[in-house]
Structure formats: C-alpha cells, structure tokens
C-alpha positions as CSV (number, residue, x, y, z in Angstrom):
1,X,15.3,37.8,-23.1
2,X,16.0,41.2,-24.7
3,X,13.4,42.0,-27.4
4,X,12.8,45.0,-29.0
5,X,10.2,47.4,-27.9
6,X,7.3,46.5,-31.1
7,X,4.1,45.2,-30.6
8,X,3.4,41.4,-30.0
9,X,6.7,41.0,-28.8
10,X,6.9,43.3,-25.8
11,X,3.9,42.8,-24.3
12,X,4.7,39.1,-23.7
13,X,8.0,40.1,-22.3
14,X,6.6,42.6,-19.8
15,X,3.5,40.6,-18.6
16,X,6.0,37.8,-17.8
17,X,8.7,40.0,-16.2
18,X,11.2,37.0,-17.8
19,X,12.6,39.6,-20.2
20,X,13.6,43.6,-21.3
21,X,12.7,45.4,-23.9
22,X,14.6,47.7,-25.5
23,X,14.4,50.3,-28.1
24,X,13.8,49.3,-31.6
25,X,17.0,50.8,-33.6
26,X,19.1,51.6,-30.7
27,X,22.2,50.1,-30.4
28,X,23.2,51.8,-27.3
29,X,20.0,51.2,-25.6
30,X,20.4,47.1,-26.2
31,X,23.7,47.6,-25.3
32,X,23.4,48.9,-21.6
33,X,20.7,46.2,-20.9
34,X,23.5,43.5,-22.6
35,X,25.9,44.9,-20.0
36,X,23.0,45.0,-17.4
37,X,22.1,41.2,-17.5
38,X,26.0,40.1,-17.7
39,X,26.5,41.7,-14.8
40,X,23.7,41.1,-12.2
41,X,23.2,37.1,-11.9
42,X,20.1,37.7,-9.5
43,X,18.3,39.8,-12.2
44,X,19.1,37.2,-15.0
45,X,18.1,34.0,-13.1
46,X,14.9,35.3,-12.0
47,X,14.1,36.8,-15.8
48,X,14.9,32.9,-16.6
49,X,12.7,31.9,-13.9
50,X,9.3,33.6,-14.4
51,X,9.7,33.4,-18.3
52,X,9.8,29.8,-17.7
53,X,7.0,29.5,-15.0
54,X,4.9,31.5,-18.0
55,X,6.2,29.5,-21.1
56,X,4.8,26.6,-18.7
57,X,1.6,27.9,-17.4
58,X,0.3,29.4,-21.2
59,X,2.3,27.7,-23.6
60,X,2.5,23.9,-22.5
61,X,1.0,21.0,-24.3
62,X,-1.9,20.6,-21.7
63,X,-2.9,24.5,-21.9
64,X,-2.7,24.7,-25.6
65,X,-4.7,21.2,-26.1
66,X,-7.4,22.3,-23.3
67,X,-7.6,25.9,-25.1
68,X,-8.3,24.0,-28.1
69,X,-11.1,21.4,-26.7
70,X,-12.4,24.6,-25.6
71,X,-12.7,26.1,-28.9
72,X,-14.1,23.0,-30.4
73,X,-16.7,22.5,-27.7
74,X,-17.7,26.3,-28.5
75,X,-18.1,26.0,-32.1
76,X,-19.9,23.0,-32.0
77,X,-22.3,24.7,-29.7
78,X,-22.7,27.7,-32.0
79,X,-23.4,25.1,-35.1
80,X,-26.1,23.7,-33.4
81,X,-27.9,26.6,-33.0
C-alpha cells in the first residue's frame, strides 16, 4: 500500500508495516516509493504479508463479531445498573 501521510490512514499503515506513506501533495515523493516497491520484490512481499497477517488478526469476521458481543455484553451491563 502507498497511502498518503493524513490521519486515520497512516497510522494503520505504519502499525502494520504492510504499507508507506508518503507525502500528501507530492508527486515526487509517491513517485520514488512507486519506483521503490517495483523494484525490491523482498520489500513488497513482506508489506503484502504483514498487511495481511493484520487485515486478518483485527479486521476478520471472528474479531469484528467478538468485538461486537463484547460491546453488547458491556452495555447490557451498564443498563442494568
């Protein structure tokens, strides 16, 4: 992934190392990381690799639908007392 360096976005890329970020607005700066991932095959499989390792750890059906019981269970809690 290259994403531009604005909130929301960036962070996710960075905490899972499956990306770059670049800077917003600059062409040149997207550019040399373009170049930079068409030319190293190592660097780009292993971006691949731990963003999918994260999209599957925090993003899966079975994280999202425990997250939510969770939630559930909480609230229900708190509107009992």
């Amino acid at each position: 992934i290259l994403a531009s360096h604005i909130p929301g976005v960036s962070e996710v890329v960075e905490r899972t190392g499956g990306g770059i970020t670049v800077k917003a607005r600059n062409s040149d700066d997207l550019a040399s990381n373009m170049l930079l991932l068409l030319s190293d095959n190592v660097l780009r499989k292993e971006m691949g690799r731990r963003g999918k390792e994260y999209v599957s750890k925090y993003l899966g059906v079975k994280y999202m639908t425990d997250r939510f019981i969770e939630d559930l269970e909480r609230l229900l809690l708190e509107a009992k007392t």
